[in-house]
C-alpha positions in Angstrom: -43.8 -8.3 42.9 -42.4 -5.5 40.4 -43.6 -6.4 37.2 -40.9 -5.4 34.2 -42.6 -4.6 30.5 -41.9 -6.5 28.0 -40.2 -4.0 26.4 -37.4 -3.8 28.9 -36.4 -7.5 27.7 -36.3 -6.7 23.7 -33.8 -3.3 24.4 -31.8 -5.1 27.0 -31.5 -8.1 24.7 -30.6 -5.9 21.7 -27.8 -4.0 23.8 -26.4 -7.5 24.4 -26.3 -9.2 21.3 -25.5 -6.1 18.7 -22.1 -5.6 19.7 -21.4 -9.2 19.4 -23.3 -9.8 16.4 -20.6 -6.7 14.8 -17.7 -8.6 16.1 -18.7 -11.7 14.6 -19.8 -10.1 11.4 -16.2 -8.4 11.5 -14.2 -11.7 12.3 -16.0 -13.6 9.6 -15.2 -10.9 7.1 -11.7 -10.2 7.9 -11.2 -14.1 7.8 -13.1 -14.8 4.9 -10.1 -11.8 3.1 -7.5 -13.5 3.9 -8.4 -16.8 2.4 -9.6 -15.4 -0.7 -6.6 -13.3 -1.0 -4.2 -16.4 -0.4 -6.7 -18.5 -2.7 -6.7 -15.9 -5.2 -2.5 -15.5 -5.4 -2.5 -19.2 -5.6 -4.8 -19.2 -8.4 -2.9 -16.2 -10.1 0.4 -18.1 -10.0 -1.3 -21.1 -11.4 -2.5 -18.8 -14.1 1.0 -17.4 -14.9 2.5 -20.8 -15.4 -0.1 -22.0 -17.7 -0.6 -18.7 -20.1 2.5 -17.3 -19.4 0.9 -14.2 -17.4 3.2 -12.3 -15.3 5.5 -15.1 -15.6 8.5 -13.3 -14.8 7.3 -11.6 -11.4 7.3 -14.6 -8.3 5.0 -12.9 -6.6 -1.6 0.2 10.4 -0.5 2.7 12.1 -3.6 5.0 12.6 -4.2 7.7 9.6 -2.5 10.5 9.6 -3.6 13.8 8.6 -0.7 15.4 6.0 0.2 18.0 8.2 4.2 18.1 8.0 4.0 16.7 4.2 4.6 19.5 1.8 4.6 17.8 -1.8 2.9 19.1 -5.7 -0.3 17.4 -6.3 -0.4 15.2 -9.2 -2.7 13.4 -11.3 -1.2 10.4 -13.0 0.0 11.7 -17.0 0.9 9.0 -19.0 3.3 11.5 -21.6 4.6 12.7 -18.0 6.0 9.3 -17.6 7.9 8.6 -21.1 11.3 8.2 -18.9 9.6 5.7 -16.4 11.5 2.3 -16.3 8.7 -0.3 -17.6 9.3 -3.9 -17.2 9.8 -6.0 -20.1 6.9 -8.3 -21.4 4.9 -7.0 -18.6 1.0 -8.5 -18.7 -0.3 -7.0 -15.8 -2.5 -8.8 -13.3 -5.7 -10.6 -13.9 -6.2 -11.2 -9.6 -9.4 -9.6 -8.5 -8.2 -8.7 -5.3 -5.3 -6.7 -6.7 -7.5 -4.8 -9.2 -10.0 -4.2 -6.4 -7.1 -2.3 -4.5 -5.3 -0.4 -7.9 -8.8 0.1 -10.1 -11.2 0.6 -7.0 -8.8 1.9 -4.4 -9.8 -0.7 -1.5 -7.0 -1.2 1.2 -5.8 -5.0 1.6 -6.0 -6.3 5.5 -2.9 -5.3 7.2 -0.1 -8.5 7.6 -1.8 -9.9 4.4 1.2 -9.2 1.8 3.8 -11.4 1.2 6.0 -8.2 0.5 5.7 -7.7 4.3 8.9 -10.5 4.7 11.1 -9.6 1.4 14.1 -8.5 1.7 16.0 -9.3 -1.6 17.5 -6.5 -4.1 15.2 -5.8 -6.1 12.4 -3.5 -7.8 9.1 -3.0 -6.8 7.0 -1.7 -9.7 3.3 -1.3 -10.8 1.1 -4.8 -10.3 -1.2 -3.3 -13.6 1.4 -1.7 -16.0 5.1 -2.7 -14.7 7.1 0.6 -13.8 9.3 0.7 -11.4 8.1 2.6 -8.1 10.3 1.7 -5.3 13.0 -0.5 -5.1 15.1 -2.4 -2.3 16.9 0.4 -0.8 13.9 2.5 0.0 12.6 0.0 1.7 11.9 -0.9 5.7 9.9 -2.5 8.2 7.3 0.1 9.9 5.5 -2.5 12.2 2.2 -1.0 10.5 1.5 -4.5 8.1 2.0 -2.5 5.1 4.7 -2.8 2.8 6.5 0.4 3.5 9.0 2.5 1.6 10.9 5.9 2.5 11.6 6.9 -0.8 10.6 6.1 -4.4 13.1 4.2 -6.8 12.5 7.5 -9.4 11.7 10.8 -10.1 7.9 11.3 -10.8 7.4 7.3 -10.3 4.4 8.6 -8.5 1.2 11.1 -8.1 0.1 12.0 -5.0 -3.1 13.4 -4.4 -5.0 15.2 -1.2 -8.1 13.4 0.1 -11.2 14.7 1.3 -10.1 13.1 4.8 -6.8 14.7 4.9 -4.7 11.8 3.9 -2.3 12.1 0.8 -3.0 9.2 -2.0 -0.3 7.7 -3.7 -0.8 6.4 -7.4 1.4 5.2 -10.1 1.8 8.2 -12.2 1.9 5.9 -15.7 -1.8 4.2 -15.0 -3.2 6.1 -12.5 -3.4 2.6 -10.1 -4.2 2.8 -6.4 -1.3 2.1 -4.7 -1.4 3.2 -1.2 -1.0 6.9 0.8 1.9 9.0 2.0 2.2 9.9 5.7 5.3 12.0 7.3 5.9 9.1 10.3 9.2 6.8 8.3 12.1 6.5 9.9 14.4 9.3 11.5 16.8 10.2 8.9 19.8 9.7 10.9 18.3 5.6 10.5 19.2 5.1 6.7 21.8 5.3 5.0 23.4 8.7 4.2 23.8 7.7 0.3 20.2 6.9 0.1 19.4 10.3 2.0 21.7 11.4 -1.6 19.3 9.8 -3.9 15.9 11.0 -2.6 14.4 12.3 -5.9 13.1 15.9 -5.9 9.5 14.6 -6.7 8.9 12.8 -3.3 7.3 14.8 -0.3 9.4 16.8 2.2 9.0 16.5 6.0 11.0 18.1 8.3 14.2 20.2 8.3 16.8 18.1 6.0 19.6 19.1 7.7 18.4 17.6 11.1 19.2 13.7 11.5 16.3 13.7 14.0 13.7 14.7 11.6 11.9 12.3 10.1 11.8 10.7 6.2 8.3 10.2 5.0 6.3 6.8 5.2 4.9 5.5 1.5 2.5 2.9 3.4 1.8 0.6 0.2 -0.4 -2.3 -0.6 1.2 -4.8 -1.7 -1.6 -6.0 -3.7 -0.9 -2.7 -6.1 3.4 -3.9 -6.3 4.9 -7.1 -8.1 9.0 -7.6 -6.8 11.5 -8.2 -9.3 14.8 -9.7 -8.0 17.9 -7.5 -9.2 19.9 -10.1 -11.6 
């Protein structure tokens, strides 16, 4: 009889349980962010009702390199931002989870935001100081599990930055918070409405030719970790 070493057992065993032992590992840790992040928003709101913190505010497409995104990088300026519309008695956030994503810049697990399923009028400002960075209008549904936005609600709302990996960061330009990146994917132009193409403020990145319907808008993919929505009273 052919006699097999001993060795042959240990590698054949390790080829056969390391790529389940990742996909456990990963399962466990994508499930284990999800119910802290709805633990953690429940806790938040709990918070808000007894101290009065953020009170007023009820609550992947593959990377793209920025080829086709020609924009001015930014860094966030707080005097740049005197005009920026900030929300009144704004507290910012005490969640960990949303100052992991705005202070540390970690992305939340796509189909995680409840900003995925909103589709009131409304604002969408900065989750740590409260201006205004998109609003209703600018928004649509990308299929990537992002809260996603074609334009920004205001001139300068935002600095946008190019990464070592090719992809443009997007930050609130009053505090410098992660919000999300840039890509030049949104929707065809000839998908919005043409009074929103009208109010597309000259700070936002430019993709495509402007005067072609079939070009496309860009894509601010956001998390919505970094964004508290304000209804439009």
């Amino acid at each position: 009889e052919t006699s097999v070493h001993p060795s042959n057992f240990t590698l054949l065993d390790a080829k056969m349980i390391s790529p389940l032992k990742r996909i456990t590992s990963t399962t466990i840790l994508r499930s284990s962010f999800c119910i802290t992040f709805a633990f953690s928003l429940i806790f938040e709101r709990q918070l808000s009702s007894a101290f009065n913190v953020c009170g007023s505010h009820p609550h992947r497409n593959p990377c793209l390199s920025h080829s086709g995104l020609n924009f001015s990088s930014s860094e966030h300026n707080e005097d740049s931002s005197d005009g920026a519309v900030i929300e009144e008695n704004f507290s910012g956030t005490i969640n960990p989870l949303r100052l992991a994503v705005l202070k540390l810049g970690m992305t939340e697990l796509r189909f995680t935001s409840p900003l995925n399923s909103e589709k009131r009028v409304g604002f969408y400002i900065c989750a740590n100081c409260g201006a205004q960075l998109f609003d209703s209008e600018g928004k649509y549904d990308s299929g990537t599990g992002w809260p996603s936005f074609w334009k920004t609600a205001k001139n300068g709302s935002v600095a946008l930055k190019s990464e070592w990996d090719g992809r443009i960061e997007c930050s609130c330009q009053r505090c410098g918070g992660h919000l999300g990146h840039v890509f030049p994917d949104g929707p065809q132009r000839k998908d919005v409405p043409e009074i929103g193409l009208s109010t597309i403020p000259d700070s936002d990145p430019k993709t495509g030719d402007a005067n072609n319907k079939f070009s496309r808008l860009p894509r601010f993919c956001m998390n919505g970790a970094s964004l508290f929505f304000t209804p439009k009273e």
